[in-house]
Biopython code that builds the backbone (N, CA, C, O; Angstrom):
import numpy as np
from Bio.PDB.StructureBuilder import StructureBuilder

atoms = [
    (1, "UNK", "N", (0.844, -1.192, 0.000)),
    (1, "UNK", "CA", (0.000, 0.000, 0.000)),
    (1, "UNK", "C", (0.885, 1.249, 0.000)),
    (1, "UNK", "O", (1.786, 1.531, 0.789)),
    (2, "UNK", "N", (0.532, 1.787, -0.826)),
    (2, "UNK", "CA", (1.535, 3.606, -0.888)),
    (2, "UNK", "C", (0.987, 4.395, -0.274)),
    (2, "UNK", "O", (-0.047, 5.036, -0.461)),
    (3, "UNK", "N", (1.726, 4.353, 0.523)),
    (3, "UNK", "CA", (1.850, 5.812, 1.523)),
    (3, "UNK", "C", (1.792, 7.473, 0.752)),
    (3, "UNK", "O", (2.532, 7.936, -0.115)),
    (4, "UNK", "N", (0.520, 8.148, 1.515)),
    (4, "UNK", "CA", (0.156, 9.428, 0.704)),
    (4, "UNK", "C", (0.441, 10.510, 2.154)),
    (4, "UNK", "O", (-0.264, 10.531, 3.162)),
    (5, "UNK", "N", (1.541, 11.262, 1.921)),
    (5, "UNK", "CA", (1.720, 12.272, 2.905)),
    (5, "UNK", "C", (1.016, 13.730, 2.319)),
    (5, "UNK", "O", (0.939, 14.307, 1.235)),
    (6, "UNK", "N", (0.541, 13.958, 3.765)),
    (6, "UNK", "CA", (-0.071, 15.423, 3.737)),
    (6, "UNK", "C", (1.064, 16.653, 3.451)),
    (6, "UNK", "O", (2.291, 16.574, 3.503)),
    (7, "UNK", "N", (0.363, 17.601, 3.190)),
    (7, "UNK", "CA", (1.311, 18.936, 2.565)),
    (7, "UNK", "C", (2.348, 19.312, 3.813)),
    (7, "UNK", "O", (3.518, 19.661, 3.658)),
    (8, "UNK", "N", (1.724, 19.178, 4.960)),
    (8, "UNK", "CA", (2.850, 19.566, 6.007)),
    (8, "UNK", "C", (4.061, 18.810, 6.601)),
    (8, "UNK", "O", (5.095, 19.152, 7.176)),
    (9, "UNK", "N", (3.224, 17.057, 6.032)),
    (9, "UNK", "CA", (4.210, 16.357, 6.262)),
    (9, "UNK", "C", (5.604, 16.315, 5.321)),
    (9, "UNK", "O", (6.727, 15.978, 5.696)),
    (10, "UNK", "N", (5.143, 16.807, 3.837)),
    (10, "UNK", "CA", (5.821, 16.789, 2.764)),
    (10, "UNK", "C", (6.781, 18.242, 3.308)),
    (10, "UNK", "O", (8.010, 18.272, 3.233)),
    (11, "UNK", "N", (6.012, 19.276, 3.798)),
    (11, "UNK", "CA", (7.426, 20.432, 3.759)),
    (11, "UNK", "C", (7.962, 19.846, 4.778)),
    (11, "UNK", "O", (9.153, 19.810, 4.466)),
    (12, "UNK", "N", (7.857, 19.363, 5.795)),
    (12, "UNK", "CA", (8.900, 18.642, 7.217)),
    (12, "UNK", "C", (9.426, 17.639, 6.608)),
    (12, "UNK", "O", (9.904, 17.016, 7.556)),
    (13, "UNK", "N", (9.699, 16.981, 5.565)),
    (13, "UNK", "CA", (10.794, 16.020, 5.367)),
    (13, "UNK", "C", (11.704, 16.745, 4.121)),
    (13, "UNK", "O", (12.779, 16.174, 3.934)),
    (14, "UNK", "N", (11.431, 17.937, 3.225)),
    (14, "UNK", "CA", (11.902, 18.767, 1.937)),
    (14, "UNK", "C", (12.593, 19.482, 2.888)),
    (14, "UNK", "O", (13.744, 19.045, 2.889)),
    (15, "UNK", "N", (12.409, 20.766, 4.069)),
    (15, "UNK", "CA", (12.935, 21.486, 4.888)),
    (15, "UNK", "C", (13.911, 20.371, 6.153)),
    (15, "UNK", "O", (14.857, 20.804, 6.812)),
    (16, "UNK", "N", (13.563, 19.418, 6.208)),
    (16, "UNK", "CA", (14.653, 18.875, 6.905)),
    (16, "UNK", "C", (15.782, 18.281, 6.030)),
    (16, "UNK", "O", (16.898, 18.087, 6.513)),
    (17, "UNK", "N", (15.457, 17.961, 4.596)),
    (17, "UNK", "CA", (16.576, 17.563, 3.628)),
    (17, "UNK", "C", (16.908, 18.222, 2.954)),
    (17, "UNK", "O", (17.385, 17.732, 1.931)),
    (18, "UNK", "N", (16.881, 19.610, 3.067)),
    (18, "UNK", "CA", (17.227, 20.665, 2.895)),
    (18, "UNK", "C", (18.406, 21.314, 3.794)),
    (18, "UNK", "O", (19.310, 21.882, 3.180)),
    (19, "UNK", "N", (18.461, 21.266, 5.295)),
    (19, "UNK", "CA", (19.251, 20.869, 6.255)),
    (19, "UNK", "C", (20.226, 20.267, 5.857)),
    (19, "UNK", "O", (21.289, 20.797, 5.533)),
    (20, "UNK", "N", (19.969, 19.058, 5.834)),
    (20, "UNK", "CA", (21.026, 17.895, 5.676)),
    (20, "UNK", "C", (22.242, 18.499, 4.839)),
    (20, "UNK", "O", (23.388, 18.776, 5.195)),
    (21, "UNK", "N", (21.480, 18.628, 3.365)),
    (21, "UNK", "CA", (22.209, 19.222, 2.436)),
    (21, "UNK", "C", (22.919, 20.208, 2.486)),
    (21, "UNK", "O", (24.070, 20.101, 2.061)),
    (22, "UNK", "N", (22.547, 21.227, 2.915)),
    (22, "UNK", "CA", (23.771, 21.957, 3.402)),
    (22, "UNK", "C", (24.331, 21.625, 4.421)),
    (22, "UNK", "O", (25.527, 21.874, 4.276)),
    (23, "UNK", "N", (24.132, 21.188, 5.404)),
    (23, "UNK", "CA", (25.292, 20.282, 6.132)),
    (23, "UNK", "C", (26.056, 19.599, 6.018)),
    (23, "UNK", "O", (26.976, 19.619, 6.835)),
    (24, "UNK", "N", (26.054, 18.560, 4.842)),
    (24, "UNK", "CA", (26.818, 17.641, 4.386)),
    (24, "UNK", "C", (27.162, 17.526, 3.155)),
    (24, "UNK", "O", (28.118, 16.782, 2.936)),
    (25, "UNK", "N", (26.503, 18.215, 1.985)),
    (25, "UNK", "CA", (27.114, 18.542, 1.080)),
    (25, "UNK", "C", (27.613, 19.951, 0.242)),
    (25, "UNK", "O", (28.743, 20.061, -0.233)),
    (26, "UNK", "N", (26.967, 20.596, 0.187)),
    (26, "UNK", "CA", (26.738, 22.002, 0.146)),
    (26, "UNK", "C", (28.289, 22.852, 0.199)),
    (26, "UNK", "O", (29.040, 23.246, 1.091)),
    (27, "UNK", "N", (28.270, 22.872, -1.241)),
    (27, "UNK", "CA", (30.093, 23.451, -1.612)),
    (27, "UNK", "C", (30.931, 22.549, -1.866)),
    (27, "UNK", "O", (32.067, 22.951, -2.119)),
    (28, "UNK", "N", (30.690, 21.076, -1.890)),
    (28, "UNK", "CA", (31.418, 20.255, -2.057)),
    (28, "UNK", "C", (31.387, 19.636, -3.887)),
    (28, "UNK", "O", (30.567, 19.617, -4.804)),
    (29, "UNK", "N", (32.653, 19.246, -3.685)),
    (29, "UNK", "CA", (32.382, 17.924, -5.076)),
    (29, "UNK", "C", (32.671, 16.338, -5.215)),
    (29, "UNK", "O", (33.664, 15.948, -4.600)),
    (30, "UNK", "N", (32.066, 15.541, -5.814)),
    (30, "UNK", "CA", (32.263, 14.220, -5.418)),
    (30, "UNK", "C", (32.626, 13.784, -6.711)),
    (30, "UNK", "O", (32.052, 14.288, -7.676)),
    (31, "UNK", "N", (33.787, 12.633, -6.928)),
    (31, "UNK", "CA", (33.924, 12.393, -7.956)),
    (31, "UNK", "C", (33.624, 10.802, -7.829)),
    (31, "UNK", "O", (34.110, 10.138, -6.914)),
    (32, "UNK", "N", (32.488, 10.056, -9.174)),
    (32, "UNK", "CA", (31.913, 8.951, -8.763)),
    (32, "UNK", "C", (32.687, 8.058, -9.865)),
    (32, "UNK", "O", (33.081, 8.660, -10.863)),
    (33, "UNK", "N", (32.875, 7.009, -9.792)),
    (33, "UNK", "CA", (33.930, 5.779, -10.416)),
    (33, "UNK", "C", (32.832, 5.076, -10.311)),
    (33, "UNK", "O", (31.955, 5.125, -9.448)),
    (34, "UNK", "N", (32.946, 4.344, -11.348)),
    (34, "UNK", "CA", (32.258, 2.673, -11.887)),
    (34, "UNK", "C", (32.457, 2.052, -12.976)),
    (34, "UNK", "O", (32.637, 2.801, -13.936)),
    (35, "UNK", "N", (32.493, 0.982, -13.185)),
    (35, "UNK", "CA", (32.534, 0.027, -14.143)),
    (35, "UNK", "C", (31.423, -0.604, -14.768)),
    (35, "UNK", "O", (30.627, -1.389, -14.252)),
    (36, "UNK", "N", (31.476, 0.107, -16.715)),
    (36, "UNK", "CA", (30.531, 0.008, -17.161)),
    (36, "UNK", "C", (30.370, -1.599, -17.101)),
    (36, "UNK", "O", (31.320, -2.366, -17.257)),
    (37, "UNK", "N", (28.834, -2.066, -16.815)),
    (37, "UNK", "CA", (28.821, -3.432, -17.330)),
    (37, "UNK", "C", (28.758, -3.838, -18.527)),
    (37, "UNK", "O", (29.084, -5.023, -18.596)),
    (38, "UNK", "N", (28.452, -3.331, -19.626)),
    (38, "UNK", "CA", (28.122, -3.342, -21.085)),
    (38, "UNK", "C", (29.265, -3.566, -21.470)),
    (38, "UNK", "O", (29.464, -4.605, -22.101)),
    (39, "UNK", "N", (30.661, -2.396, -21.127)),
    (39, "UNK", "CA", (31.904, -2.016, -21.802)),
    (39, "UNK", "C", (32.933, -3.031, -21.043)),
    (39, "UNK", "O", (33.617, -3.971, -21.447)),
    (40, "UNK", "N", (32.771, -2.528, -19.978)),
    (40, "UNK", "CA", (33.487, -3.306, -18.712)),
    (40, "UNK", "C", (34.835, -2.277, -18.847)),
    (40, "UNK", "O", (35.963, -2.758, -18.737)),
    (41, "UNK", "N", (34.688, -1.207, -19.028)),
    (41, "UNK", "CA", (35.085, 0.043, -18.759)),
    (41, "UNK", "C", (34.751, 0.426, -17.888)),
    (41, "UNK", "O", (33.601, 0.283, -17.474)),
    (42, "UNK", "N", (36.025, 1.299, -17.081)),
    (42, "UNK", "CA", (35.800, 2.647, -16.317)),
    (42, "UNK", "C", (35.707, 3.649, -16.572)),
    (42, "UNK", "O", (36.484, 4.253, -17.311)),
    (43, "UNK", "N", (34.476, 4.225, -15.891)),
    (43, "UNK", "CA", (34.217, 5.748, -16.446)),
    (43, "UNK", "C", (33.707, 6.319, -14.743)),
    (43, "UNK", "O", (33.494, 5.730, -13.683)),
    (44, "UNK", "N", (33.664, 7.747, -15.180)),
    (44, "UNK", "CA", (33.399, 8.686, -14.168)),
    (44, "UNK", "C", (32.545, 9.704, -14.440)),
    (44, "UNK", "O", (32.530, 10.054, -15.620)),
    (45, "UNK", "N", (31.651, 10.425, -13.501)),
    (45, "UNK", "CA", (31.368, 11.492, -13.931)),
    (45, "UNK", "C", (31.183, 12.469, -12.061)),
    (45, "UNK", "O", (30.945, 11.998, -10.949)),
    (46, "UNK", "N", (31.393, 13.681, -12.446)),
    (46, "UNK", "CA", (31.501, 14.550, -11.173)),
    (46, "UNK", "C", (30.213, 15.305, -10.487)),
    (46, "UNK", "O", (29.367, 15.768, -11.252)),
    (47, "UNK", "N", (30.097, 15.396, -9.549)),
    (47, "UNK", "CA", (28.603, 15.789, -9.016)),
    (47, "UNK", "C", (29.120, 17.016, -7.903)),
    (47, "UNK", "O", (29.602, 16.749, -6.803)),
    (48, "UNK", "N", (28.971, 18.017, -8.282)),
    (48, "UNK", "CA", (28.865, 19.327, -7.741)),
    (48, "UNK", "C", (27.826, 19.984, -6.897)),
    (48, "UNK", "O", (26.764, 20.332, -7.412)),
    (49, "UNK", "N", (28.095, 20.194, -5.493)),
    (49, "UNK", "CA", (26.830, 20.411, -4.518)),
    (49, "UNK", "C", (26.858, 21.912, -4.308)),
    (49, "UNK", "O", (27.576, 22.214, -3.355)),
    (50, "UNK", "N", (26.287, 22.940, -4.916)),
    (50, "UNK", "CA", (25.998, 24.409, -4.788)),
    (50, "UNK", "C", (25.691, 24.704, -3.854)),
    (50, "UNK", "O", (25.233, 23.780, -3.181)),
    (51, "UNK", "N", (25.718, 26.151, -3.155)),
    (51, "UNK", "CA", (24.734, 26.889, -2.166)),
    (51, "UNK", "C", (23.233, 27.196, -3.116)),
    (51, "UNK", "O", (22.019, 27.219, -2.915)),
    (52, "UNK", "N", (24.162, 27.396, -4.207)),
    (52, "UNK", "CA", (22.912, 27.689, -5.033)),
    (52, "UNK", "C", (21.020, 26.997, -5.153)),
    (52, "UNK", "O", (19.876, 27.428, -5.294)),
    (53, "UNK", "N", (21.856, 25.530, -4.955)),
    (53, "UNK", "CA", (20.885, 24.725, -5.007)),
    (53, "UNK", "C", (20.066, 24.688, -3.713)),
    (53, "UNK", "O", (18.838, 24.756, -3.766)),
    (54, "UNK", "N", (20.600, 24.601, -2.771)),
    (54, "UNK", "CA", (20.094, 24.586, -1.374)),
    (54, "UNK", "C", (18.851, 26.098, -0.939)),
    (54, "UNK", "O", (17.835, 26.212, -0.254)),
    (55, "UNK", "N", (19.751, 27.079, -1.861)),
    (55, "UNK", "CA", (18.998, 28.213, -1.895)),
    (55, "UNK", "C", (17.889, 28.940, -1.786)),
    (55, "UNK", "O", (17.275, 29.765, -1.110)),
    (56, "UNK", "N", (17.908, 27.567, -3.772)),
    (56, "UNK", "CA", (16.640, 27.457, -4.186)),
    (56, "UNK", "C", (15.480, 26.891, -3.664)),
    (56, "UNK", "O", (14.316, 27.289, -3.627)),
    (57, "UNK", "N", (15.925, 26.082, -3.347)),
    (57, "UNK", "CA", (14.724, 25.145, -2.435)),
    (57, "UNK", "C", (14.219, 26.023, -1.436)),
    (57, "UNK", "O", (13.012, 26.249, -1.348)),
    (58, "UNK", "N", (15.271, 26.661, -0.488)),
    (58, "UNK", "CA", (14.490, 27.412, 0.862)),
    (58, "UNK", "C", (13.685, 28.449, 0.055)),
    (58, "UNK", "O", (12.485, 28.703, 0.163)),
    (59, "UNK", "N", (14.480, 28.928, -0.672)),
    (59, "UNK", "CA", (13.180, 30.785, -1.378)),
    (59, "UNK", "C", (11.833, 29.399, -1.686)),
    (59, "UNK", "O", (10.787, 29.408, -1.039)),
    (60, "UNK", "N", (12.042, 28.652, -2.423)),
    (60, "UNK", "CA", (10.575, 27.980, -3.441)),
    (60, "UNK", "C", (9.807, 27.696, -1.999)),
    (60, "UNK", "O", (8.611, 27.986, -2.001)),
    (61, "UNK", "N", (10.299, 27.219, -0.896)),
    (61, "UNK", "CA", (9.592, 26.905, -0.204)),
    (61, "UNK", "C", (8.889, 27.607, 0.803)),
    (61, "UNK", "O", (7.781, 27.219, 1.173)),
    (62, "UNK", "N", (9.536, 28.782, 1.359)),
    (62, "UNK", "CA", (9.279, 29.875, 2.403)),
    (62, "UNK", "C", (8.469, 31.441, 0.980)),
    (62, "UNK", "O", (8.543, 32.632, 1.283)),
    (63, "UNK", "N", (8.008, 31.099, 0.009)),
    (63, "UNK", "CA", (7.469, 31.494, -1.018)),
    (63, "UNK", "C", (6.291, 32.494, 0.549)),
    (63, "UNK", "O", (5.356, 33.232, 0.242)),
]
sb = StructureBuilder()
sb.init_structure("model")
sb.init_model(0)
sb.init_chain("A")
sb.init_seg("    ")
for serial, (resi, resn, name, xyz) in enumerate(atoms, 1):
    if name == "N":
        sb.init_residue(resn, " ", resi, " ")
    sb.init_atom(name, np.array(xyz, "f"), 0.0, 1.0, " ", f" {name:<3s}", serial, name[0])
structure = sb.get_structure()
């Protein structure tokens, strides 16, 4: 059965992972490694954590 959260429950888990995110990632960069299974190559690609992003979320949400 799927679980249907109410609007307040939905901003208390977006505003608390919103938190997180700038706590733990926020200005950082991660660089991710794996091995294609298809190729059986290694490849990478980089994931960049903004203030920007974190930003956005608080303005969209405190709207």
């Amino acid at each position: 059965m799927k679980h249907t959260y109410t609007k307040k429950e939905a901003l208390r888990i977006i505003i608390a992972t919103a938190k997180e995110y700038a706590k733990m990632l926020e200005g950082l960069n991660y660089l991710f490694l794996y091995r294609n299974r298809l190729s059986n190559e290694i490849e990478y690609f980089e994931a960049a954590f903004s203030k920007k992003i974190g930003k956005n979320l608080y303005d969209r949400i405190n709207k």
